[in-house]
DSSP file (Angstrom, degrees, kcal/mol; ACC not computed):
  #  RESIDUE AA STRUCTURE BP1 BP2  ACC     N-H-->O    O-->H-N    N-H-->O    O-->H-N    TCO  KAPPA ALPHA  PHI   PSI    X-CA   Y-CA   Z-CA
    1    1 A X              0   0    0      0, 0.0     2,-0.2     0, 0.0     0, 0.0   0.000 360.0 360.0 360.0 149.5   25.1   -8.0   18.0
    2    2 A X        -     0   0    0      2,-0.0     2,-0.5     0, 0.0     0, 0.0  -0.408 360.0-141.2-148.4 147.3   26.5   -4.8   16.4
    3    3 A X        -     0   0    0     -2,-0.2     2,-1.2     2,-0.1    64,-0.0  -0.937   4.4-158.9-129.6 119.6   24.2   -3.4   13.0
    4    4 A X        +     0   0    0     -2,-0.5     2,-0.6     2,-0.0    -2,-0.0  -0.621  35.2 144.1 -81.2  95.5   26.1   -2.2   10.4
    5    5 A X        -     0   0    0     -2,-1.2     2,-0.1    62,-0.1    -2,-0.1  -0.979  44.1-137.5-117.9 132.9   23.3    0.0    8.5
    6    6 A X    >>  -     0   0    0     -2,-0.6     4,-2.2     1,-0.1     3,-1.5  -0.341  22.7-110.6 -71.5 161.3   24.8    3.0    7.2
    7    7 A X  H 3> S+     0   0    0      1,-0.2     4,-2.1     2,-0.2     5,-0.1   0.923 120.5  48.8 -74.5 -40.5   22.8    6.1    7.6
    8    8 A X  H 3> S+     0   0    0      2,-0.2     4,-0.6     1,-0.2    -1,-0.2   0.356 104.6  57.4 -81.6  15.4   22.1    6.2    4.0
    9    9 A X  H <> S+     0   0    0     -3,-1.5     4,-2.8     2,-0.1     5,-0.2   0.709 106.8  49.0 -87.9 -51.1   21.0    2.5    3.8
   10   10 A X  H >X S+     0   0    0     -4,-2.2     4,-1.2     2,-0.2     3,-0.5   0.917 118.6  44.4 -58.5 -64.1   18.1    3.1    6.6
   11   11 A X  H 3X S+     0   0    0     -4,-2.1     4,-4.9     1,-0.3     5,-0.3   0.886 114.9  46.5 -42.5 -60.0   17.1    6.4    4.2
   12   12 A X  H 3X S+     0   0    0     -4,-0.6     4,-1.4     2,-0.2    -1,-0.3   0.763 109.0  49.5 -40.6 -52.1   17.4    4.4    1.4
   13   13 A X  H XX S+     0   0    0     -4,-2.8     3,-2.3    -3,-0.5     4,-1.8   0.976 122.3  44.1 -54.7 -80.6   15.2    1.2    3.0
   14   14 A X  H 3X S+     0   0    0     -4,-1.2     4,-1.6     1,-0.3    -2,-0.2   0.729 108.3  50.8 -36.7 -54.0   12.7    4.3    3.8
   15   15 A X  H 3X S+     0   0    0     -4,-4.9     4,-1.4    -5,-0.3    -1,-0.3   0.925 111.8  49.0 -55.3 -49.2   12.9    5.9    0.9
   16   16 A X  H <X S+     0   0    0     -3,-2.3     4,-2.7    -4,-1.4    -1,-0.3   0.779 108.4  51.2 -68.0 -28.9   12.1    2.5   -0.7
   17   17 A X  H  X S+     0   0    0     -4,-1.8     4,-2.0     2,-0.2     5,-0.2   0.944 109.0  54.2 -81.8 -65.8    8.9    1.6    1.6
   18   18 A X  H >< S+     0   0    0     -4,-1.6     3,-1.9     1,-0.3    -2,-0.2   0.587 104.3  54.0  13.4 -97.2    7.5    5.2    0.7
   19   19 A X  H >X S+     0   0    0     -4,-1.4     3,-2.2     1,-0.3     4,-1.2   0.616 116.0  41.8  30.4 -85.4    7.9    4.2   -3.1
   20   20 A X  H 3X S+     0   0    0     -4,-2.7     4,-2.0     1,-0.3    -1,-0.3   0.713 117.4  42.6 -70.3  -6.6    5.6    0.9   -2.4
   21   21 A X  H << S+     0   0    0     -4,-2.0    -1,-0.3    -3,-1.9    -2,-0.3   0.527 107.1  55.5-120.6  32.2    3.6    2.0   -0.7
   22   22 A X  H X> S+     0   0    0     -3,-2.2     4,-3.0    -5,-0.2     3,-0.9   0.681 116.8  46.9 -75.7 -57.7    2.9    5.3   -2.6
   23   23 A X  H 3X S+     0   0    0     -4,-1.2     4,-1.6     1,-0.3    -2,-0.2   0.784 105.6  57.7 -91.3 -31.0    2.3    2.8   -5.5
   24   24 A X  H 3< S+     0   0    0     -4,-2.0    -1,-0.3     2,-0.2    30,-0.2   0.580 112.8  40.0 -33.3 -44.9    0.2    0.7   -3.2
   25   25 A X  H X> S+     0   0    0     -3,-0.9     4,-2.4     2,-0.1     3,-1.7   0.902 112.8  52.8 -28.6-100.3   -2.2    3.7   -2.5
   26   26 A X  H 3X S+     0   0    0     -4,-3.0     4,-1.2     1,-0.2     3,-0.5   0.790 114.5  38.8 -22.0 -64.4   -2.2    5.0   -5.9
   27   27 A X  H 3< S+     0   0    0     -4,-1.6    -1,-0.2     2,-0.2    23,-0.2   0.707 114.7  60.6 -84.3 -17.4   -3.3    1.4   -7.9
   28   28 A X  H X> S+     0   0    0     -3,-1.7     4,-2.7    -5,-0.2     3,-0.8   0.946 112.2  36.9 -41.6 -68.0   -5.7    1.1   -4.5
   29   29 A X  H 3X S+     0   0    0     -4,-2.4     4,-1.5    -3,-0.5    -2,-0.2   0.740 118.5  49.0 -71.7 -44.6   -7.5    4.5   -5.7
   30   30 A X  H 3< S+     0   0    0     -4,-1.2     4,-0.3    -5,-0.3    -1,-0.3   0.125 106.8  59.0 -98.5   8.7   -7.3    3.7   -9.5
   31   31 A X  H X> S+     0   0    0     -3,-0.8     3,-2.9    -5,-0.2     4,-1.6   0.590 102.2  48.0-104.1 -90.0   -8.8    0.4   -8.8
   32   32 A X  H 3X S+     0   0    0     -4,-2.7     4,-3.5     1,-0.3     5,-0.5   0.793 114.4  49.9 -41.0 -32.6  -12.0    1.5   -7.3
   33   33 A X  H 3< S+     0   0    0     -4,-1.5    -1,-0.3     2,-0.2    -3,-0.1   0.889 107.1  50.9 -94.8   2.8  -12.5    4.1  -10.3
   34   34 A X  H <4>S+     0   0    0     -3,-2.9     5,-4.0    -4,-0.3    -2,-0.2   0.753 108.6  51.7 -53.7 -51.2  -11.9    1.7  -12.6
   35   35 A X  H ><5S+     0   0    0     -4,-1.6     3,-1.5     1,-0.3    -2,-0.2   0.940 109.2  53.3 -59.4 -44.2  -14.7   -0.3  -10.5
   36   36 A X  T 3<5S+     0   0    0     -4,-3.5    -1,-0.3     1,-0.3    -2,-0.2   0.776 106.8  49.6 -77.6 -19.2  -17.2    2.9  -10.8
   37   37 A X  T 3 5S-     0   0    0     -5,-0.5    -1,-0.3    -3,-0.0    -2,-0.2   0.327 124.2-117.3-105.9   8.8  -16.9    3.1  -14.4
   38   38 A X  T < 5 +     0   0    0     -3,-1.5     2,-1.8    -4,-0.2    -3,-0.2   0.336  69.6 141.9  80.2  31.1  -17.7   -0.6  -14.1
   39   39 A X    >>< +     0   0    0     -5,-4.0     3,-2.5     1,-0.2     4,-2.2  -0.152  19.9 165.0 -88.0  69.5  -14.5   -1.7  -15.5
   40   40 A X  H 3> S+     0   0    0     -2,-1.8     4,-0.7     1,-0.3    -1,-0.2   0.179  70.4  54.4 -63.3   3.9  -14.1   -4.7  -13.1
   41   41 A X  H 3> S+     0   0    0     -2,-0.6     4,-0.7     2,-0.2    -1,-0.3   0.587 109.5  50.7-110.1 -28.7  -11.5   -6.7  -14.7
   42   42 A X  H <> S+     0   0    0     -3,-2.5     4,-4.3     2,-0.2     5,-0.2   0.922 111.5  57.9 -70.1 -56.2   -8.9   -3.2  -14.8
   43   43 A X  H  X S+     0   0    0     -4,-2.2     4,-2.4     1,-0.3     3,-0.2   0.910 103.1  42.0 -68.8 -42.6   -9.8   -3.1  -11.2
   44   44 A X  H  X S+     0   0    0     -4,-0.7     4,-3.2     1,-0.2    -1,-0.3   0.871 115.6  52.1 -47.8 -28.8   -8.7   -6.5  -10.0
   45   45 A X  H  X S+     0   0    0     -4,-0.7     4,-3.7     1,-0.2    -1,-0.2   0.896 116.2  39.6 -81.4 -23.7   -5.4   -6.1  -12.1
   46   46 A X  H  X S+     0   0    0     -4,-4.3     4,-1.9    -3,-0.2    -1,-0.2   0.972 122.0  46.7 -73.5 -52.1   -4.6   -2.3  -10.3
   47   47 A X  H  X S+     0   0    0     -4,-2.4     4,-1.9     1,-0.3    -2,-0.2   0.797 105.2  54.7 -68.4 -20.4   -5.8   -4.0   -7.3
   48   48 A X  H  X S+     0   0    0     -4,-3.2     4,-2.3     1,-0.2    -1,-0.3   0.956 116.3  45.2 -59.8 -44.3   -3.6   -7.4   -7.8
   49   49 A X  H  X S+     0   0    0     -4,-3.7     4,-1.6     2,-0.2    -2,-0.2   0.673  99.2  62.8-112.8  27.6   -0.6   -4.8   -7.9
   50   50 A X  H  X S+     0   0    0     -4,-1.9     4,-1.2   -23,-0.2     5,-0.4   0.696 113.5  49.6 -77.5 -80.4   -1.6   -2.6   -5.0
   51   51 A X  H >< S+     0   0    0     -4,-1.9     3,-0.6     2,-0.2    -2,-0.2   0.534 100.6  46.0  17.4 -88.8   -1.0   -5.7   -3.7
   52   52 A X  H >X S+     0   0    0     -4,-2.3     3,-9.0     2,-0.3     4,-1.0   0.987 115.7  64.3 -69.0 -81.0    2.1   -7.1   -4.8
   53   53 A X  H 3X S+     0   0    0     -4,-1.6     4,-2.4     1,-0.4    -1,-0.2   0.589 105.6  41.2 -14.3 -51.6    3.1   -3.1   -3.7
   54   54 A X  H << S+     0   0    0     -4,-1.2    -1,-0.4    -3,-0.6     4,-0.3   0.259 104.2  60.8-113.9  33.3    2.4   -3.6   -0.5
   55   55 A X  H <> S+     0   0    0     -3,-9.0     4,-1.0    -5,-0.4    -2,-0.2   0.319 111.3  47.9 -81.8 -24.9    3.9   -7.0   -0.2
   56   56 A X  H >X S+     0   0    0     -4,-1.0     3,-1.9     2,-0.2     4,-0.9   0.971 101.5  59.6 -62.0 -69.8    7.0   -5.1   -1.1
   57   57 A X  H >X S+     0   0    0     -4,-2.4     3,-0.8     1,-0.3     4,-0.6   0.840 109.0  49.1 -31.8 -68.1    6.2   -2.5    1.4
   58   58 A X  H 3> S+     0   0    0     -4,-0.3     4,-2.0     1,-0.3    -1,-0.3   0.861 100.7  61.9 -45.5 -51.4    6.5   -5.5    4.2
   59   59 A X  H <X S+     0   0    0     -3,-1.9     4,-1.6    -4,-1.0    -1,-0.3   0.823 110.0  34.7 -43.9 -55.3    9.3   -6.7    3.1
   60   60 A X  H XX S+     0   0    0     -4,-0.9     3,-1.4    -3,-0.8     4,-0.7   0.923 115.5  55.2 -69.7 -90.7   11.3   -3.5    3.8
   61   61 A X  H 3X S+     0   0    0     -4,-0.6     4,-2.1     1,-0.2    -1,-0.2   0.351 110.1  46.1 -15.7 -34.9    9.4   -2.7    6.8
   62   62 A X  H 3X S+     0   0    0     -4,-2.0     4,-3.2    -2,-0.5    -1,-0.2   0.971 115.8  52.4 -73.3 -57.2   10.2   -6.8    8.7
   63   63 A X  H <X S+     0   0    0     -4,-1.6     4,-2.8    -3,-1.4     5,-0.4   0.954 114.4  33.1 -56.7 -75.4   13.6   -6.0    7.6
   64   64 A X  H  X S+     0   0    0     -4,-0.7     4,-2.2     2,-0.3     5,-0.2   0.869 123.8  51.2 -38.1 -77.0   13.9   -2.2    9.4
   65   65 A X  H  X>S+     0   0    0     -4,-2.1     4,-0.9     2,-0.3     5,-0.9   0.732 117.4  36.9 -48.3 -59.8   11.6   -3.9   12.2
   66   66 A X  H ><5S+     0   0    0     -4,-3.2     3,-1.7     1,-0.2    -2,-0.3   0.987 116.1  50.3 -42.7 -70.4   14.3   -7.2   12.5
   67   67 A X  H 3<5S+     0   0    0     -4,-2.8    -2,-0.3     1,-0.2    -1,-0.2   0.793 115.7  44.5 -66.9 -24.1   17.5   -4.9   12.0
   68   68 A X  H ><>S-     0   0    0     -4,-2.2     3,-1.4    -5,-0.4     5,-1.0   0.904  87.5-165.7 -76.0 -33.5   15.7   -2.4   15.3
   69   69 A X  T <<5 -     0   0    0     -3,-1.7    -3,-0.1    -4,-0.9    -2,-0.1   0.856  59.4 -83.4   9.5  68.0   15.0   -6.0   17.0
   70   70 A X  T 3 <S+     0   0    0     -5,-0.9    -1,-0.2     1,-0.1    -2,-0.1   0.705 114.6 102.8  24.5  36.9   12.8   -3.4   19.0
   71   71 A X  T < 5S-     0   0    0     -3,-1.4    -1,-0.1     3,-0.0    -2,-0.0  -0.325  99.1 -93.0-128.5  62.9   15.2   -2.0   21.4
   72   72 A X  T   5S+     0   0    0      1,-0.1    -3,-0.1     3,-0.0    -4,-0.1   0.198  75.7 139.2  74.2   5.3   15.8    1.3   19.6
   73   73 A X      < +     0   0    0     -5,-1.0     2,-0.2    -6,-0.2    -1,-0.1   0.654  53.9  65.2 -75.2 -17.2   18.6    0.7   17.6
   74   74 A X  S    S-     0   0    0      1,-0.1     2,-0.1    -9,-0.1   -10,-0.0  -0.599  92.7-101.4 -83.8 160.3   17.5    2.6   14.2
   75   75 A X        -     0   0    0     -2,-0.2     2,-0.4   -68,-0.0    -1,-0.1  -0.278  32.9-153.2 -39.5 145.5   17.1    6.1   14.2
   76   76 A X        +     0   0    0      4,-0.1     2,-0.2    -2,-0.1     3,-0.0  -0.994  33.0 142.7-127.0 138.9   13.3    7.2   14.3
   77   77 A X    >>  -     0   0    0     -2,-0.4     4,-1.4     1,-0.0     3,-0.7  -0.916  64.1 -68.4-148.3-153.6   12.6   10.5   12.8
   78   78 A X  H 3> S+     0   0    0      1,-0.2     4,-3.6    -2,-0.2    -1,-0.0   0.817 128.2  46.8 -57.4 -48.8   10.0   12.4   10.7
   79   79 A X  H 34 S+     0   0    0      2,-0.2     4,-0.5     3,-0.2    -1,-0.2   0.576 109.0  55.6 -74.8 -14.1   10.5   10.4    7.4
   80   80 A X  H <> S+     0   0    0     -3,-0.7     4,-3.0     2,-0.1    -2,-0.2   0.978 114.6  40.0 -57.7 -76.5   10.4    6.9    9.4
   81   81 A X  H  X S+     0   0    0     -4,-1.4     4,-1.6     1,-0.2    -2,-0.2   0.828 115.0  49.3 -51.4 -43.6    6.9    7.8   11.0
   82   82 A X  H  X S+     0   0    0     -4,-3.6     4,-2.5    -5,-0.5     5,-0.2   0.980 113.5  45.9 -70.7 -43.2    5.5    9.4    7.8
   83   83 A X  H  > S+     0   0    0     -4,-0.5     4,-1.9     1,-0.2    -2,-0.2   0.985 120.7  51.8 -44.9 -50.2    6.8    5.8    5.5
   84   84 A X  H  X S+     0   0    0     -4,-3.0     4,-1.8     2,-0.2     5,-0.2   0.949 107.5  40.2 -36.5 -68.9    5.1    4.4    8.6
   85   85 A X  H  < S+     0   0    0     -4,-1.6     4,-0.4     2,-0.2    -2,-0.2   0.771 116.7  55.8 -63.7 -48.2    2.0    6.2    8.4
   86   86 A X  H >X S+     0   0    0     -4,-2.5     4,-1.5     2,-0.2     3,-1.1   0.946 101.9  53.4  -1.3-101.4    2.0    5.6    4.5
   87   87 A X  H 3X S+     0   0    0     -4,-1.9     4,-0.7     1,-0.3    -2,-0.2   0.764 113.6  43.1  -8.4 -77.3    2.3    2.2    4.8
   88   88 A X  H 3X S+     0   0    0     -4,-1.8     4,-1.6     2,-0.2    -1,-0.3   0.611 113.1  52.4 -55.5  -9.5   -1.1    2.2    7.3
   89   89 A X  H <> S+     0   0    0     -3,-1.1     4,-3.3    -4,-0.4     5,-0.3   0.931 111.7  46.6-100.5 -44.8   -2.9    4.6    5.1
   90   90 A X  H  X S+     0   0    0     -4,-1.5     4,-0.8   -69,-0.2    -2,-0.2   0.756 113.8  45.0 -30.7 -59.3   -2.3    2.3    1.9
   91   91 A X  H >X S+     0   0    0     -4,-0.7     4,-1.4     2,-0.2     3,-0.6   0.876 119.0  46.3-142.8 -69.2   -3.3   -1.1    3.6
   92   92 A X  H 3X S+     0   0    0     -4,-1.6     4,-1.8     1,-0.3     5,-0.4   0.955 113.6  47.1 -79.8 -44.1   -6.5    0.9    5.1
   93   93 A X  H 3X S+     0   0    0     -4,-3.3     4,-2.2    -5,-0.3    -1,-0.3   0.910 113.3  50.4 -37.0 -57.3   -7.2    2.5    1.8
   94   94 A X  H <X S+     0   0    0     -4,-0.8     4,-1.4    -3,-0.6    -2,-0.2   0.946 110.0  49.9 -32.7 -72.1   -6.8   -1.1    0.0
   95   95 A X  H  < S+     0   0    0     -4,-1.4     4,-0.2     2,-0.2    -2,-0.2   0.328 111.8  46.1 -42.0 -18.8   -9.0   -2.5    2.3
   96   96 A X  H  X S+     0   0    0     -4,-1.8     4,-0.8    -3,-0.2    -2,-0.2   0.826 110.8  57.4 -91.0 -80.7  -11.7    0.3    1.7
   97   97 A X  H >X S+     0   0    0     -4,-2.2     4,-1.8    -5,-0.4     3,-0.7   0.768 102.3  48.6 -27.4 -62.9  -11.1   -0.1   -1.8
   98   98 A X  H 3X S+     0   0    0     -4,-1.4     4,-1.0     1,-0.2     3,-0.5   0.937 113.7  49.0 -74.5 -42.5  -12.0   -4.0   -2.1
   99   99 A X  H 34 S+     0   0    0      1,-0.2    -2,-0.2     2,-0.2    -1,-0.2   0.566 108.6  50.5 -83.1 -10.7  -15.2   -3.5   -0.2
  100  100 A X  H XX S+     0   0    0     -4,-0.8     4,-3.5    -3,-0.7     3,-1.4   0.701 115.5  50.3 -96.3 -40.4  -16.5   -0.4   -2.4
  101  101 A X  H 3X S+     0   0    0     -4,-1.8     4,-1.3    -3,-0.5    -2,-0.2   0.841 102.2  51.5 -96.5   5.1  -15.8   -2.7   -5.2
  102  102 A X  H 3X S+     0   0    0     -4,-1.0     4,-0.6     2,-0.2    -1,-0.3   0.697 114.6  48.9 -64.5 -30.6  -17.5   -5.7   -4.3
  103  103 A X  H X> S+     0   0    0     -3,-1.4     3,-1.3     2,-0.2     4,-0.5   0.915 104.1  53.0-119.6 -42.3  -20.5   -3.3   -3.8
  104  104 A X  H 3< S+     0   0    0     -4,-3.5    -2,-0.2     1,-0.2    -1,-0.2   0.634 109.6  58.2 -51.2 -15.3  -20.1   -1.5   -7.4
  105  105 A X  H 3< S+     0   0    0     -4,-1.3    -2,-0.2     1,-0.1    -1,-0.2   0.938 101.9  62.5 -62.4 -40.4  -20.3   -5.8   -8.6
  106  106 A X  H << S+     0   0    0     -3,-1.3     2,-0.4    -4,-0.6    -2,-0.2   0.695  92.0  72.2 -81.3 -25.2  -23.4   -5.6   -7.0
  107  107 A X  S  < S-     0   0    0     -4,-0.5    -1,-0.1     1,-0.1     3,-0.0  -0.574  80.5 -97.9-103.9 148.8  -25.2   -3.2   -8.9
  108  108 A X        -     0   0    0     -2,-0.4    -1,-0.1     4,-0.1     5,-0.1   0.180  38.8 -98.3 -55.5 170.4  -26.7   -3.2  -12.0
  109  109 A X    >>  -     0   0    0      1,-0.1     4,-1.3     2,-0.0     3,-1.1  -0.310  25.9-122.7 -55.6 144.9  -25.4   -2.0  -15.0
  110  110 A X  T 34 S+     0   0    0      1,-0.2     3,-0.4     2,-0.2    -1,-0.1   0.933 116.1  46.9 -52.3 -40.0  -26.4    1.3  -16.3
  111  111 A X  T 34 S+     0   0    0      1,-0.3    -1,-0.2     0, 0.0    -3,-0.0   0.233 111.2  57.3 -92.6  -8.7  -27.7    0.0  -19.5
  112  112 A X  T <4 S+     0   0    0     -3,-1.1    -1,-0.3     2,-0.1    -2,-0.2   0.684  80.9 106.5 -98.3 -41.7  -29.6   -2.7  -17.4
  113  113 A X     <  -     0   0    0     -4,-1.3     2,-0.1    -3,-0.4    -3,-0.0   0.034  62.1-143.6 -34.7 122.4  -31.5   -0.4  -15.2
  114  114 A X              0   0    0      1,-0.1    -2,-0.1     0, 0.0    -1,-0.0  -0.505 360.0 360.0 -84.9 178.0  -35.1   -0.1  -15.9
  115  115 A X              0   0    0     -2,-0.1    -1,-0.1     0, 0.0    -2,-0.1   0.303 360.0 360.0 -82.7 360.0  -36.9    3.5  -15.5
């Protein structure tokens, strides 16, 4: 079976996983300091759409990962393995991120603290 992907569709697909998972990162990162300033309701909604972001991010990636069916057929170069590497740094970051704010729920309020 033959893939047509033009060389500037595979950029494009790259370009595009980069994007989510840029944005995936970012709202990751802006969740948790929403969560330190205790605004816990800001942080679920940045964290719902790191999320979403990197539900995008998959999308493209199964797609690339199907069209390769892992016998080499895409190109790999430096801006595949960094969208890759992205992609993991996002998703660890995420992960990081929901467990820091689960532990900023845990503690009291300033304004609750006794001396």
């Amino acid at each position: 079976m033959s893939i047509d992907l033009k060389p500037q569709d595979f950029e494009q697909h790259i370009i595009e996983l980069l994007v989510h998972a840029g944005s995936a990162r970012s709202n990751a990162l802006m969740a948790l300091q929403q969560a330190k300033e205790g605004n816990f309701q800001q942080a679920e909604v940045l964290m719902e759409e790191s999320r979403q972001e990197t539900r995008a991010a998959h999308v493209i990636q199964t797609k690339l990962i199907g069209l390769d069916e892992g016998s080499g057929k895409l190109p790999i170069n430096l801006i595949s393995v960094h969208a890759q590497d992205h992609l993991m740094n996002a998703m660890v970051i995420q992960d990081l991120a929901g467990n820091i704010i689960d532990l900023y729920q845990r503690l009291p309020a300033p304004d609750r603290q006794t001396a």
